[in-house]
C-alpha positions as CSV (number, residue, x, y, z in Angstrom):
1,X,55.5,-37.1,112.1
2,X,58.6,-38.4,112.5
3,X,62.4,-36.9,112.2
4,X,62.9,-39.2,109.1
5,X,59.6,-38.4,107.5
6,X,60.3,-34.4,108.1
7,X,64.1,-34.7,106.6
8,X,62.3,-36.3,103.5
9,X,60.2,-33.6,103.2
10,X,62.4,-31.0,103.4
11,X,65.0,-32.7,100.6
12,X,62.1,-33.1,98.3
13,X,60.4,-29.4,99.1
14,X,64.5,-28.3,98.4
15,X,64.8,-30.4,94.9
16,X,61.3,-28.9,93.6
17,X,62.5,-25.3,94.3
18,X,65.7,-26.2,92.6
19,X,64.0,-27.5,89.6
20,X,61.3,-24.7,89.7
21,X,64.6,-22.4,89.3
22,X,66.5,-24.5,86.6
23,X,63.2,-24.1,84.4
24,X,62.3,-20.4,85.0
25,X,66.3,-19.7,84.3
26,X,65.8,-22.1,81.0
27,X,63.1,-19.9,79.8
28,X,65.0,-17.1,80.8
29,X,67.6,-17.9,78.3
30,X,65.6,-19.1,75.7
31,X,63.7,-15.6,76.1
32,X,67.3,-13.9,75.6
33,X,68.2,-16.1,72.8
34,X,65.6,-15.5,70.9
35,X,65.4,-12.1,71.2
36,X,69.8,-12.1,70.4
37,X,68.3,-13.9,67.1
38,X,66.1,-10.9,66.4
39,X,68.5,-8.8,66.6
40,X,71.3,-9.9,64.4
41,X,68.8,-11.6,61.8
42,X,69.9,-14.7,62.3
43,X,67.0,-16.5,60.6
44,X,67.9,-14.6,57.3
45,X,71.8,-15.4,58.2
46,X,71.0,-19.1,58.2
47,X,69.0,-18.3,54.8
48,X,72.6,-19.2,53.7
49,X,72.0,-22.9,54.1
50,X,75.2,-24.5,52.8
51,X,77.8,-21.6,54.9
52,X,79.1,-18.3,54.4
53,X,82.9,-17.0,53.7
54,X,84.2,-13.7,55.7
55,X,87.2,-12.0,54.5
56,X,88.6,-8.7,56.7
57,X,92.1,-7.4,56.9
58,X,94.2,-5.8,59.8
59,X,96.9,-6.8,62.0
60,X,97.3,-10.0,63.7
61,X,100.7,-9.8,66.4
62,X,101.7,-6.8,65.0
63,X,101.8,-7.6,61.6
64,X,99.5,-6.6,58.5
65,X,96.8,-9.5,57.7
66,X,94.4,-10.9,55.8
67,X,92.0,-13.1,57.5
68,X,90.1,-15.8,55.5
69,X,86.7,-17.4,57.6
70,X,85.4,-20.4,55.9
71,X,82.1,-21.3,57.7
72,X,79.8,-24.2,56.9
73,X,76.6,-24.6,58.6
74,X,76.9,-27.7,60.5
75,X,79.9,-25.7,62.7
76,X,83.0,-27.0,60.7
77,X,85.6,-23.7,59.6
78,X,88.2,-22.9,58.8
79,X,90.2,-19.4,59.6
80,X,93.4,-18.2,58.3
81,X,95.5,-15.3,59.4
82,X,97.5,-14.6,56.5
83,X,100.6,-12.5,57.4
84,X,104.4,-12.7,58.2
85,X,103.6,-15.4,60.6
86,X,101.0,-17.2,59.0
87,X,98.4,-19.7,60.7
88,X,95.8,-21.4,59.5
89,X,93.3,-23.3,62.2
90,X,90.5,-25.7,60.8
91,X,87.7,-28.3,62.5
92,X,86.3,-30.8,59.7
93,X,83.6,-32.0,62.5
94,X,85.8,-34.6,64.0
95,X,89.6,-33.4,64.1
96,X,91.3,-30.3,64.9
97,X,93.8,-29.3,62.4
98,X,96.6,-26.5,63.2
99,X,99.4,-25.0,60.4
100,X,102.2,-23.1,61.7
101,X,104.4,-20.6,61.0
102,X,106.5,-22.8,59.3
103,X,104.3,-24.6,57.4
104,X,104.0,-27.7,59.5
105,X,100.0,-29.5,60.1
106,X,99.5,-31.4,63.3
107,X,96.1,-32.1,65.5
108,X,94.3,-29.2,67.4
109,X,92.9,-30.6,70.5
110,X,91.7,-30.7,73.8
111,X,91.4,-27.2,75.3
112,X,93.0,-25.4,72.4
113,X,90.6,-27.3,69.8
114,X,87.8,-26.2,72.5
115,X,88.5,-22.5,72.0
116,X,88.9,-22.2,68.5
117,X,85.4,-23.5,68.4
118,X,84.4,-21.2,70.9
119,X,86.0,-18.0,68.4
120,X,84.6,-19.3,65.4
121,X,81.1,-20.1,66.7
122,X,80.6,-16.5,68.3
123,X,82.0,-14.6,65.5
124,X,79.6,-16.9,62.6
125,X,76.5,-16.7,65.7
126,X,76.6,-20.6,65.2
127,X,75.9,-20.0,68.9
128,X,72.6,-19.0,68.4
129,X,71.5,-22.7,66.6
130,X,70.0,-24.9,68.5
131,X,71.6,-27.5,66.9
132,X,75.2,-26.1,68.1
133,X,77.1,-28.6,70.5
134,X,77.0,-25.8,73.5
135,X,75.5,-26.4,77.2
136,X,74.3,-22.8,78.0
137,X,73.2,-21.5,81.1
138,X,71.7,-18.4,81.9
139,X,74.6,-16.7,84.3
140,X,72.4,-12.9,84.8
141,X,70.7,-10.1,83.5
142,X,71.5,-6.8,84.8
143,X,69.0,-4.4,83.3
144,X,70.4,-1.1,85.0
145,X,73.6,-1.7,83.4
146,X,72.4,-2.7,80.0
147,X,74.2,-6.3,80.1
148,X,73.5,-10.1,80.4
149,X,75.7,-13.0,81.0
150,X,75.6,-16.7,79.4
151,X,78.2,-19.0,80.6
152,X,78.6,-21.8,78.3
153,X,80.7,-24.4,77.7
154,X,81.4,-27.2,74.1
155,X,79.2,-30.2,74.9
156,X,81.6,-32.4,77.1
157,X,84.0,-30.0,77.4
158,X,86.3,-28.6,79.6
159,X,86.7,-25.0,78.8
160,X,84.4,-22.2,80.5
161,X,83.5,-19.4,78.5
162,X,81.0,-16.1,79.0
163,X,78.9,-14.5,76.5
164,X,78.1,-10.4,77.3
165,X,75.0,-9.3,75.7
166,X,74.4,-5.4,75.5
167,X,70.4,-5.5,76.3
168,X,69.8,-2.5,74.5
169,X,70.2,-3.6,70.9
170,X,70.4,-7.5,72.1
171,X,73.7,-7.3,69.8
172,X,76.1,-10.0,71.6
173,X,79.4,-8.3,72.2
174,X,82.0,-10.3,73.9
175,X,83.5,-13.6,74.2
176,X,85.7,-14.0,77.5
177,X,87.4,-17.1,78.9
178,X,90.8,-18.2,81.1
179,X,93.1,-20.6,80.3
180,X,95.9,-19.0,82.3
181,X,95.8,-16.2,84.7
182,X,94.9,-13.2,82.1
183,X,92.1,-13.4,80.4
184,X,90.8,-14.0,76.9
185,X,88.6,-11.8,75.0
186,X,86.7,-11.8,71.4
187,X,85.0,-8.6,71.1
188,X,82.5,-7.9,68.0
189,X,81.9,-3.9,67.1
190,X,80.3,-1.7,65.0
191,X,77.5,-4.4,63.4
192,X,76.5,-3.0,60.5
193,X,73.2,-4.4,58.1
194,X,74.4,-6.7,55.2
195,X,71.3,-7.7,53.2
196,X,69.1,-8.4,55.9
197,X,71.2,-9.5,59.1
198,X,73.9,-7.8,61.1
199,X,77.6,-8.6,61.2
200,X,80.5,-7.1,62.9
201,X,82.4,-4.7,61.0
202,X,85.3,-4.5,63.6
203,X,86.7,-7.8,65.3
204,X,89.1,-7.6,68.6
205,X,90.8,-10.8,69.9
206,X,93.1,-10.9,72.6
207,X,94.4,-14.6,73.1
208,X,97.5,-15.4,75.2
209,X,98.9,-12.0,74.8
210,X,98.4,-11.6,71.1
211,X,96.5,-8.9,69.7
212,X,94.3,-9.4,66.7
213,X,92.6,-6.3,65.1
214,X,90.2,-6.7,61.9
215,X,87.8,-5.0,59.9
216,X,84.9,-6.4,57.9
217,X,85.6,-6.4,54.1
218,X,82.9,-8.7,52.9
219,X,81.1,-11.6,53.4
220,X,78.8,-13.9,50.7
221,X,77.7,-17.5,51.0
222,X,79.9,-20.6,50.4
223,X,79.2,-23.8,49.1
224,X,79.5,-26.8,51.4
225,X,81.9,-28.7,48.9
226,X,83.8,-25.0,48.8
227,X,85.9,-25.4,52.6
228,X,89.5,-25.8,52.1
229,X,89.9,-27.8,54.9
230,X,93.6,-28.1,56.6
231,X,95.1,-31.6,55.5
232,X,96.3,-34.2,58.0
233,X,99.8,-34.9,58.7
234,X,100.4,-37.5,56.0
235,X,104.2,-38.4,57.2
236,X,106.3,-35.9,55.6
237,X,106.9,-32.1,56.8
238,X,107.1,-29.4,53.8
239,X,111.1,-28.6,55.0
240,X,112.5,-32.1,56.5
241,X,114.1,-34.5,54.6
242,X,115.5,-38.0,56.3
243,X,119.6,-38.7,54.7
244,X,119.5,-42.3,55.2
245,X,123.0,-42.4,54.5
246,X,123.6,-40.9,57.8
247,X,123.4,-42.0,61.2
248,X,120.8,-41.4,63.6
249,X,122.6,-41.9,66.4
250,X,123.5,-38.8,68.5
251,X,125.6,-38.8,72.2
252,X,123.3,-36.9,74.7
253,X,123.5,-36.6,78.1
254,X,120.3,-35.8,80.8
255,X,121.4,-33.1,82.9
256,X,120.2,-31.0,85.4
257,X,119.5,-28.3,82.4
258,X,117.7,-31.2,81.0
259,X,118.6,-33.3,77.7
260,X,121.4,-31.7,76.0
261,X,122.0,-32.8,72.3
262,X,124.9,-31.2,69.3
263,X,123.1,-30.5,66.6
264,X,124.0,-28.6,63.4
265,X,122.3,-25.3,62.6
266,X,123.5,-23.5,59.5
267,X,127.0,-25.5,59.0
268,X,128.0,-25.5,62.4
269,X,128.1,-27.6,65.4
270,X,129.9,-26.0,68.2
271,X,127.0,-25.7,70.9
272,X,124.9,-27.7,72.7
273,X,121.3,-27.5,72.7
274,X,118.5,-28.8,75.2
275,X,116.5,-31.1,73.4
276,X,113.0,-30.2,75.2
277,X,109.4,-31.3,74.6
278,X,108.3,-28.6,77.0
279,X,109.1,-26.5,74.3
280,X,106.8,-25.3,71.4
281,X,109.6,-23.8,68.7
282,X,113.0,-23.4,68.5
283,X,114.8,-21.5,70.8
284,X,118.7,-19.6,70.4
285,X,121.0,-17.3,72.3
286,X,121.0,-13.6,70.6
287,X,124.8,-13.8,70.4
288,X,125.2,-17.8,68.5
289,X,122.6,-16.7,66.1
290,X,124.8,-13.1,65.2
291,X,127.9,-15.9,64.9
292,X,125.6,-17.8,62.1
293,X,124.0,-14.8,60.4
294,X,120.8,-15.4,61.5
295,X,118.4,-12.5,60.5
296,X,115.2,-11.0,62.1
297,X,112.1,-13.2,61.2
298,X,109.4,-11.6,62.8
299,X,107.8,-10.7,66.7
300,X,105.2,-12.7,69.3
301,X,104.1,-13.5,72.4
302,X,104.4,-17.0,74.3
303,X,103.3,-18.2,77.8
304,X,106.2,-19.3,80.1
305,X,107.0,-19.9,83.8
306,X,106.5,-16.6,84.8
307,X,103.5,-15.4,82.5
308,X,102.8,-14.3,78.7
309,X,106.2,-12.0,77.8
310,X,107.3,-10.8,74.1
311,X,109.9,-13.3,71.4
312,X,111.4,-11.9,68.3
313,X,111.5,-14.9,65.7
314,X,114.9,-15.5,63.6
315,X,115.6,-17.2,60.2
316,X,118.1,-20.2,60.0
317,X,119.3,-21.6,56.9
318,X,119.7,-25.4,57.8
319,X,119.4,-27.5,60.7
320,X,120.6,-31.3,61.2
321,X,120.7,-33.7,63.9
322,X,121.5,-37.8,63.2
323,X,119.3,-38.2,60.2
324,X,117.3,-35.1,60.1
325,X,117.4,-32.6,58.0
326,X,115.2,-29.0,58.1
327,X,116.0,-26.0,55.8
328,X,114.6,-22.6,56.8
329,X,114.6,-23.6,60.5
330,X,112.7,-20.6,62.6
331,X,113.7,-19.7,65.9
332,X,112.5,-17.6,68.9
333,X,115.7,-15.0,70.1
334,X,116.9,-15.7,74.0
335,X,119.7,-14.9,75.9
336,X,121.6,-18.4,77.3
337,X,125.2,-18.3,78.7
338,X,126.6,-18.9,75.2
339,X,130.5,-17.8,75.2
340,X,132.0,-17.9,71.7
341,X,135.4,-18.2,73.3
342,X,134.2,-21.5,74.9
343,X,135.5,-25.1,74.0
344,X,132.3,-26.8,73.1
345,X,130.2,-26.8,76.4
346,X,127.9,-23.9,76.5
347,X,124.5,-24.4,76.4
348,X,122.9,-21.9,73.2
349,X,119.2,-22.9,72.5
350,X,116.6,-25.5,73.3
351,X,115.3,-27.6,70.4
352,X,111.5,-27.9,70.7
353,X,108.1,-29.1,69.2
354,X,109.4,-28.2,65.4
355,X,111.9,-31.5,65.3
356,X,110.0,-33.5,67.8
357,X,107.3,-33.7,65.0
358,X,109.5,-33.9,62.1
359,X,110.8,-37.1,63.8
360,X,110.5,-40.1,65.9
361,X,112.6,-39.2,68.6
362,X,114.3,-41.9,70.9
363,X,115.9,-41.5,74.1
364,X,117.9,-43.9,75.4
365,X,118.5,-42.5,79.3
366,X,120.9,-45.3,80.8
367,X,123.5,-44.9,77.8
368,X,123.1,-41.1,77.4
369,X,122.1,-41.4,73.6
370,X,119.6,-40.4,71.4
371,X,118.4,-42.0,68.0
372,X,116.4,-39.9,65.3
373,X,113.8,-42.0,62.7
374,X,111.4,-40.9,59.8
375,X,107.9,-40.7,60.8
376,X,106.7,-44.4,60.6
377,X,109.4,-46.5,60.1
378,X,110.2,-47.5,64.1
379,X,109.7,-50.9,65.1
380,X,110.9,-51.7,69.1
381,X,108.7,-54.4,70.4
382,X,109.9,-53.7,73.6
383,X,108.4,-50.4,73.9
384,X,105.2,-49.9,75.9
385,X,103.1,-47.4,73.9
386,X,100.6,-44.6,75.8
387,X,98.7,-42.6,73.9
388,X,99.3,-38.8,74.4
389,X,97.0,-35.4,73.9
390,X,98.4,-32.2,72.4
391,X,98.2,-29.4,74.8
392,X,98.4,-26.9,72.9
393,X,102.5,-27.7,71.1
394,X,103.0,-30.1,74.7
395,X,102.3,-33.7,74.9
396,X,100.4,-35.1,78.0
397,X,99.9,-37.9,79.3
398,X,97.0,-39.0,81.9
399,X,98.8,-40.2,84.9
400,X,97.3,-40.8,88.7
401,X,98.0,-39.9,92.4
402,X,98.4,-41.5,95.7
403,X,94.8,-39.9,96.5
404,X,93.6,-41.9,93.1
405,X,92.8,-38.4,91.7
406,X,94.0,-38.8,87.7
407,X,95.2,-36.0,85.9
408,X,96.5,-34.9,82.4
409,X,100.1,-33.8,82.9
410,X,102.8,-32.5,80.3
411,X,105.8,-33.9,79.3
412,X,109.1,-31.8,79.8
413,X,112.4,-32.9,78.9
414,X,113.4,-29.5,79.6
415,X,112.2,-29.4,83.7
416,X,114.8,-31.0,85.6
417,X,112.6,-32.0,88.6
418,X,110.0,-35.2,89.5
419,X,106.8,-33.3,89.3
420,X,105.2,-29.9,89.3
421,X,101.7,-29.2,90.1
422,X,99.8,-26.5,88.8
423,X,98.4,-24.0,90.9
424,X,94.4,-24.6,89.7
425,X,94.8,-28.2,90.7
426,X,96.8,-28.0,94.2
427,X,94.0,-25.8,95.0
428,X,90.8,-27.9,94.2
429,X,92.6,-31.2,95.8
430,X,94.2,-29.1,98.6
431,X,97.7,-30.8,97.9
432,X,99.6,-29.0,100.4
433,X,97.2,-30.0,103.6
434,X,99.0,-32.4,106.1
435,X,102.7,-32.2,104.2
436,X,105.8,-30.9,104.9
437,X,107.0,-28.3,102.9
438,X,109.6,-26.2,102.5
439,X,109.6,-22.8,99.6
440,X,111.4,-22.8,96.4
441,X,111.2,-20.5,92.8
442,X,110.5,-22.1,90.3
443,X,112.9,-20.6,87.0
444,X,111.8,-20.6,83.0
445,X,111.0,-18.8,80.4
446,X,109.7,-15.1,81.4
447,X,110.7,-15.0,84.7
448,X,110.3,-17.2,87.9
449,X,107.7,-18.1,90.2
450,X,107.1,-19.5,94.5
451,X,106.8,-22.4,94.7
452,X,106.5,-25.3,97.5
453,X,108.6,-28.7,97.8
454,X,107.5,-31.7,99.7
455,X,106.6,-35.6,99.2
456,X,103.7,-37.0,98.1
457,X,102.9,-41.4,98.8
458,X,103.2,-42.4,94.8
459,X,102.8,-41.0,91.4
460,X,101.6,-43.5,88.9
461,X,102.7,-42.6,84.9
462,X,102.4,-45.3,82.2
463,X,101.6,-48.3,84.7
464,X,105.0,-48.0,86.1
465,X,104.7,-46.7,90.4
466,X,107.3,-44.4,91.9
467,X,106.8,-44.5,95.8
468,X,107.8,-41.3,97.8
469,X,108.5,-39.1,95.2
470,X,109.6,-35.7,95.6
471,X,107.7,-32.9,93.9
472,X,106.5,-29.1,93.4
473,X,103.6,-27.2,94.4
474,X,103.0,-24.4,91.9
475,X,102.3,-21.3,94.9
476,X,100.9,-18.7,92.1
477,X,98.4,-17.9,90.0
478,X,100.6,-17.1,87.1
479,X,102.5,-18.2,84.0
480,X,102.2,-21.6,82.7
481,X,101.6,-23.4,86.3
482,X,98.2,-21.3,86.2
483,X,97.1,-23.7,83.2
484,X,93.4,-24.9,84.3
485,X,93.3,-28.2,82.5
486,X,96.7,-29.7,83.0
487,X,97.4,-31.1,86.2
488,X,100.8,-30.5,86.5
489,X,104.1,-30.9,84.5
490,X,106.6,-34.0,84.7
491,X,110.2,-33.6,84.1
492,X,113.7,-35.3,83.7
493,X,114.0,-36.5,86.9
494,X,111.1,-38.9,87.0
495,X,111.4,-39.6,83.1
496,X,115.0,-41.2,84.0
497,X,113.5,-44.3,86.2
498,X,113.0,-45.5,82.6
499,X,115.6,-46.7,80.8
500,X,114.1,-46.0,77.3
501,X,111.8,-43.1,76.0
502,X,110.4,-42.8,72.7
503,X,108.7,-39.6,71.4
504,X,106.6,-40.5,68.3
505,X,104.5,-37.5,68.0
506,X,103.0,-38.0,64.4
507,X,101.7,-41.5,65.8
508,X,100.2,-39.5,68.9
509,X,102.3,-41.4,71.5
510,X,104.9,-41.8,73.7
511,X,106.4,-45.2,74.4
512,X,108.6,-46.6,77.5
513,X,110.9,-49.2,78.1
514,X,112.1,-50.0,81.9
């Protein structure tokens, strides 16, 4: 027998026993399904053909909610946390659909559209159909310790998940995934007999830092025409209003604390503000908001450079820059080096996501100006338009390395460098092999991180090749560089080898002029 003939055999002897494996772990999870279904009476759950609607109250961030689950059978819900800081997240089978605190409807999608399927599909046991758009995978069974593990994923997906079964009862019990460094949890307690299935009486969720603690108050089926579904961004935002008698232009200059704009919040106009799609809200020094009578609004958590840390929400009155207009602006309490006493030049806030998507934004970087439009009404045919993906309240944009490797990577007027990678994807391409580097923190929101700095052969974004580019190695596992499905984060530096930006956020774009 020859070598060639024996290596043959061998690959083939190797692919059986792998395929004899795959099956027996198939039936193995099959086997556990179906026993799950037992369990929980799913078969009289589903008895409910068109849906069902769940109602519970509790606390959601700290503050007393009601929570509204509208579930129809085909996997499309919608779930509302109605409190202080209302939020209401919906999938209509093809779009994500988010309303936020202030009111304001824009596109789920991507990894956060991925998870909110993933809660609402564990806590209705949509799971459990056959029919759901899951790949599952039998991860282990541990029959000493009472537990088994399915890792699963949404069909074409990117987001890894774990369902943990208590084999005793065959009750499912947790939901667990990573986006970041900490981890996510849904946990379902206490299922108690309604009619003739089980449901949890007592929901946990634990997602980026915010707690979410409900109790069952009832449940009864739902007619399919009966789903409120979120409505799409039609154009207009509740609280903005365009004054087309007044300009849109606005001086700005790109600095190295990014893109600094004057606006006017509640009558005055005495500070400058970083005008900063890294951002995902509003953002104002403690002691400018006691000199415009802002009042407490309510508390949170939000992810930053140096991992998930606590904001305290404020209430503005009025906010204008160029043509745009927003009453009841909300922002998030910080501490910048505002001085009072100063003439004019002291940084006080960052304006994020909130007037990005009440406006088309326009940046022009060689003349140091910006220019605000209504949603739908700009018209450049010089502009080069690129699609873009909510991640989360950042846009991204797909963009491609030296190596060829493409990545998603978010857009941050408020990061002064070239390019910062994140620490999940420096890993898997093992960036840092064969470079120079030299170590540097990386500064932001809730604290700072290490970091390396070197050069990598090209970075490719919107067609347009910058050779020998500086840029940043994220050297932790924590905070916003520990995002799994972003790539990285581009800043001012290399958004300023274009003379022209445009930030059209309702249209899903971004647009660039050399």
């Amino acid at each position: 027998m020859s070598r060639f003939t024996l290596k043959m055999l061998v690959i083939i002897l190797f692919i059986n026993l792998v395929s004899i494996h795959f099956c027996k772990a198939q039936e193995n999870l099959e086997v556990l399904l179906d026993r799950v279904r037992e369990a929980v009476g799913y078969d009289e759950l589903k008895n409910w053909k068109d849906g069902f609607r769940f109602e519970a109250m509790g606390k959601a961030g700290g503050y007393k909610c009601q929570f509204d689950f509208q579930f129809l059978a085909d996997g499309r819900f919608q779930m509302t946390f109605d409190s202080q800081l209302k939020e209401v997240y919906c999938f209509d089978g093809n779009q994500g659909w988010y309303t936020d605190y202030t009111g304001l409807t824009y596109p789920m999608e991507y990894y956060k559209l991925e998870v909110k399927k993933l809660i609402a599909w564990f806590i209705s046991s949509h799971w459990l159909d056959p029919e759901c758009h899951l790949d599952m995978t039998l991860n282990s069974i541990n029959q000493k310790r009472s537990t088994a593990q399915i890792s699963l994923k949404v069909s074409n997906g990117v987001v890894g998940a774990m369902i943990h079964i208590n084999t005793d009862d065959y009750f499912p019990e947790k939901l667990t995934w990573k986006i970041y460094s900490d981890e996510n949890f849904v946990e379902l307690k206490k299922h108690k007999i309604i009619g003739s299935f089980y449901f949890p009486y007592h929901i946990y969720i634990m997602e980026d830092g915010t707690e979410i603690d409900i109790r069952f108050k009832d449940i009864g089926e739902m007619a399919r025409a009966s789903l409120r579904r979120c409505k799409s961004y039609d154009g207009e935002a509740p609280d903005t209003r365009i004054r087309h008698n007044a300009s849109s232009f606005i001086w700005s200059n790109f600095t190295n604390r990014g893109l600094l704009v004057r606006p006017t919040i509640n009558g005055c106009d005495d500070a400058l503000f970083i005008l900063d799609t890294g951002s995902s809200c509003y953002d104002i020094d403690i002691d400018y908001a006691k000199k415009l009578d802002m009042k407490k609004f309510g508390k949170g958590k939000a992810v930053g450079v140096g991992g998930t840390f606590s904001i305290t929400f404020l209430q503005g009155e009025s906010l204008i820059l160029g043509s745009v207009e927003q009453t009841n602006p909300i922002f998030v309490k910080s501490y910048w080096p505002y001085n009072k006493k100063s003439n004019r030049d002291q940084v006080a806030g960052i304006l994020g996501f909130d007037l990005f998507y009440r406006a088309v934004v326009e940046v022009n970087i060689h003349e140091n100006t910006v220019n605000v439009y209504e949603p739908g009404t700009y018209n450049n045919k010089n502009i080069k338009w690129h699609e873009i993906v909510f991640c989360g309240d950042i846009p991204a944009l797909k963009c491609r390395l030296s190596n060829g490797i493409e990545g998603i990577y978010e857009i941050d007027t408020g990061f002064s460098g070239n390019v910062s990678f994140h620490r999940d994807f420096v890993i898997k391409n093992n960036l840092l092999e064969g470079r120079e580097l030299s170590e540097v923190i990386l500064q932001g929101a809730g604290g700072e991180i290490p970091a390396f700095q070197g050069y990598i052969e090209w970075f490719e974004m919107a067609g347009y090749k910058i050779e020998n580019l500086r840029v940043v190695f994220a050297g932790t596992d924590k905070g916003a560089t520990s995002n799994r499905f972003t790539a990285g984060t581009i800043g001012g530096e290399l958004l300023s080898h274009f003379k022209i930006l445009v930030f059209d956020y309702a249209g899903k774009r971004i647009g660039f002029a050399h």
